[in-house]
KOLZASE-335027 format. One record per residue (C-alpha): x, y, z. Coordinates in Angstrom, 1 decimal. Example, Ala and Ser with C-alpha at 12.3 -4.5 7.8 and 13.67 -1.06 7.14 Angstrom:
# residues 2
(roro (12.3 -4.5 7.8))
(roro (13.7 -1.1 7.1))
END
This chain:
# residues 184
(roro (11.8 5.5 -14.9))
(roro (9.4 8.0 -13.9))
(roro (6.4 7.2 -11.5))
(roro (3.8 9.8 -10.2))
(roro (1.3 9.7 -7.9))
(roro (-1.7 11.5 -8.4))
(roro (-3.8 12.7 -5.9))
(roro (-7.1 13.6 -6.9))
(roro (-9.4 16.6 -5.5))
(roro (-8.2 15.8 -1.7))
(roro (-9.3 19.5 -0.5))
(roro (-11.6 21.2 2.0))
(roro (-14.9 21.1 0.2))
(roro (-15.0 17.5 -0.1))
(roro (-12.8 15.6 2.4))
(roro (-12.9 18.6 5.8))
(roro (-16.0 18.0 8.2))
(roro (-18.3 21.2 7.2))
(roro (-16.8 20.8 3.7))
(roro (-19.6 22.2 1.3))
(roro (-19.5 18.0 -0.7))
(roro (-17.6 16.8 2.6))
(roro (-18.7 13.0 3.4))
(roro (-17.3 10.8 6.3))
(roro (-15.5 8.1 3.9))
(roro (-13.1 11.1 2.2))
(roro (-11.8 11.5 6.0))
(roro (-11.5 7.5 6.6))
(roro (-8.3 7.4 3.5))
(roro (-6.8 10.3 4.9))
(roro (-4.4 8.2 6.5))
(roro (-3.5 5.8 3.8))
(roro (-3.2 9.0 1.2))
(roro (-0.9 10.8 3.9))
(roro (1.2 7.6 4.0))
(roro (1.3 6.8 0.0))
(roro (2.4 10.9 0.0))
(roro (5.3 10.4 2.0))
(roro (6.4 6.8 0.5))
(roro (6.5 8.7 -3.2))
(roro (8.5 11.6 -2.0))
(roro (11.0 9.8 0.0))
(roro (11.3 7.4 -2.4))
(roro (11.9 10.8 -4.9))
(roro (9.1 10.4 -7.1))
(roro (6.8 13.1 -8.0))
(roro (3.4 13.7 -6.7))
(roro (0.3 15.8 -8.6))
(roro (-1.8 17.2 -6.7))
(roro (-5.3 17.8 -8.8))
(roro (-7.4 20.5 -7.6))
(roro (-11.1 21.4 -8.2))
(roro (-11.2 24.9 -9.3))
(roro (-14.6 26.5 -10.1))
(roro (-15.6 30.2 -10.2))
(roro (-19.4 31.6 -9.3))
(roro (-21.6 30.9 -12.0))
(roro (-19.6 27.4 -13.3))
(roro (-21.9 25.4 -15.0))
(roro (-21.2 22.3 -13.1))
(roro (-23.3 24.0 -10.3))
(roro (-26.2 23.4 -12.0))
(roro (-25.2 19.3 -11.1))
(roro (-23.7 19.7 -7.8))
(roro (-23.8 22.5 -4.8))
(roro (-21.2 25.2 -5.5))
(roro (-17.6 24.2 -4.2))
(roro (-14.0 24.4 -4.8))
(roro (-14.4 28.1 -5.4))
(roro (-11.0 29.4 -6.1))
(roro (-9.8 31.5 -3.1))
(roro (-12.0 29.9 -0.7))
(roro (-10.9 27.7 2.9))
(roro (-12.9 24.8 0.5))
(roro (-9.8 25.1 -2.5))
(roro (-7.3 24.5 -0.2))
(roro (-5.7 21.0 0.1))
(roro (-6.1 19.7 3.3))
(roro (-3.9 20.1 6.5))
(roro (-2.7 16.7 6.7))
(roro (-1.6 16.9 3.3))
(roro (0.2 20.2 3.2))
(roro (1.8 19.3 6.3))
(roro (3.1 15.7 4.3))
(roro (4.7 18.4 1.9))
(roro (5.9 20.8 2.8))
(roro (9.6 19.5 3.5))
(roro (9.4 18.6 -0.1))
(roro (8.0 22.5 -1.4))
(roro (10.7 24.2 -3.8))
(roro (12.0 20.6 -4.6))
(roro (10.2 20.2 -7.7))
(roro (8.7 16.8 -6.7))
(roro (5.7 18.7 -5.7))
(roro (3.0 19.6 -8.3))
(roro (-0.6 21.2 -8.3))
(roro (-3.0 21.3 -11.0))
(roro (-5.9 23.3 -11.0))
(roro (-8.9 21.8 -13.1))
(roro (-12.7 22.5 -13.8))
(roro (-14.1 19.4 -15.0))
(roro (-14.2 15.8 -13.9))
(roro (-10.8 14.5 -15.7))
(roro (-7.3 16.4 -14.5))
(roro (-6.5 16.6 -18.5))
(roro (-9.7 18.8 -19.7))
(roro (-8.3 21.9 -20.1))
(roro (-5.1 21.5 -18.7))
(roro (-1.1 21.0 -19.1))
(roro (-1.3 18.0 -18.1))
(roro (-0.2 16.4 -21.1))
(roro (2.9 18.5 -21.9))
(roro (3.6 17.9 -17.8))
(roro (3.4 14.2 -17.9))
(roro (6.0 14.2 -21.2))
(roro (3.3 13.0 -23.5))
(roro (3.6 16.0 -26.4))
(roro (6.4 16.1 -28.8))
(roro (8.5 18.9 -27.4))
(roro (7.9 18.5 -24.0))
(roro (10.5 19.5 -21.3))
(roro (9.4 16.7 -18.9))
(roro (10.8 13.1 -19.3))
(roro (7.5 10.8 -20.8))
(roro (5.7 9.3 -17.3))
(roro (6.0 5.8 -17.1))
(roro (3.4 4.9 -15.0))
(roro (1.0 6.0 -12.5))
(roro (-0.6 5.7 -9.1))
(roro (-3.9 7.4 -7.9))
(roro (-5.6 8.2 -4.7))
(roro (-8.2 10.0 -3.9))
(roro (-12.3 11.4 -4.5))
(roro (-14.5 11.1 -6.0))
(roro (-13.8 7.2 -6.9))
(roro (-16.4 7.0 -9.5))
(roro (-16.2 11.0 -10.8))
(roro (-12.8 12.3 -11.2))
(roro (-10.7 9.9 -10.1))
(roro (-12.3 7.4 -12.8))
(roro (-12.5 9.9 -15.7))
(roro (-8.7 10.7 -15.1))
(roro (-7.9 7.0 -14.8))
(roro (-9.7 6.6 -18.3))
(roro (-7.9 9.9 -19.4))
(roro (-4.4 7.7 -18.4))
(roro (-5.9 4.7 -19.9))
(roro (-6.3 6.1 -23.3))
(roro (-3.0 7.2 -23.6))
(roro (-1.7 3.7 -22.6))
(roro (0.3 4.8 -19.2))
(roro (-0.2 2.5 -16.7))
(roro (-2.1 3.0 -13.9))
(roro (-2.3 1.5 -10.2))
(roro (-5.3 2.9 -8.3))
(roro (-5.7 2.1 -4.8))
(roro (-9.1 1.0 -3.7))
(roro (-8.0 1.8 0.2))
(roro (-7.1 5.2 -0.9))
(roro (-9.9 6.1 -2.6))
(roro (-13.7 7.1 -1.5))
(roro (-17.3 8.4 -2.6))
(roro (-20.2 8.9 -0.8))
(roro (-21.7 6.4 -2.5))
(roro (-20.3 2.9 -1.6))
(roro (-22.2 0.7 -4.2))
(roro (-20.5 3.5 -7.1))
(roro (-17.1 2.8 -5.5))
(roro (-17.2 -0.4 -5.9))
(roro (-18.8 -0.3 -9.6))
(roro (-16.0 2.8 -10.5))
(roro (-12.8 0.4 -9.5))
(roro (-14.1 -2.6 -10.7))
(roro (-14.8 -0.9 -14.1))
(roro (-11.3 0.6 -13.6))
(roro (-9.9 -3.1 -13.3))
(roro (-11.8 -4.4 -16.3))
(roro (-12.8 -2.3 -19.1))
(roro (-9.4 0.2 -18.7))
(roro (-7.1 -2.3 -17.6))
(roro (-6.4 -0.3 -13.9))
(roro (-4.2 -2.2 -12.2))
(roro (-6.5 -2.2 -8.8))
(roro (-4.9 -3.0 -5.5))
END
């Protein structure tokens, strides 16, 4: 069976203190994400790591402050986490994904990575877990991403966070309901 956690956008810009979207409830799941990190990889299950990637004049700037520019201190995953890893670099249980819109498959390999394309060279995933920000941006448009392709999905509500609490709430319980999220 193969299970992978997803961790979604956990980077400088939007979890670090000084972190151009930063906000204080991204630092508060650090400690439950580290922990989920290290459970997955000891256990020897694989672990995505989704990454905002924007250039200069992206158009999503004209919705939110630039961020996530590629090459910048605000890219990079954060300490905690590439501490977590780095025993597990070279091992193959560690992968990044760069992305430029809300959901980790616009755009992307993720598809062909997660086994879901005829031809892949990846075993089909057999279900997910997901951590992370933003609850109600990209980890919810990923989760409905998963959903449509029928893999299920655990998302935990302790390991994810916005910066606005009533829109966490309203993302998970929408998670639970209309995409059939298993929410824990």
């Amino acid at each position: 069976m193969r299970k992978v956690l997803f961790v979604i956008d956990m980077q400088n810009d939007f979890v670090a203190e000084g972190g151009a979207l930063s906000f204080p409830e991204a630092r508060q799941i650090i400690p439950f994400v580290v922990s989920k990190v290290k459970e997955a990889l000891a256990h020897g299950e694989e672990v995505l790591f989704t990454l905002d990637t924007h250039t200069p004049k992206d158009a999503e700037f004209q919705k939110f402050p630039p961020h996530c520019l590629e090459g910048t201190p605000g890219h990079d995953l954060i300490p905690e986490l590439k501490e977590a890893i780095q025993p597990y670099q070279g091992t193959g249980k560690v992968h990044f994904l760069k992305k430029s819109r809300y959901s980790a498959f616009f755009g992307t390999d993720l598809e062909t990575w997660l086994g879901l394309v005829p031809g892949s060279p990846k075993e089909k995933v057999d279900e997910v877990e997901l951590v992370g920000v933003c609850t109600n941006i990209c980890c919810f448009f990923t989760a409905e991403e998963l959903a449509n392709r029928d893999i299920p999905v655990t998302a935990y509500a302790q390991g994810m966070a916005t910066f606005d609490a009533d829109a966490h709430k309203f993302a998970l319980e929408q998670m639970r309901t209309v995409l059939g999220v298993k929410v824990v």
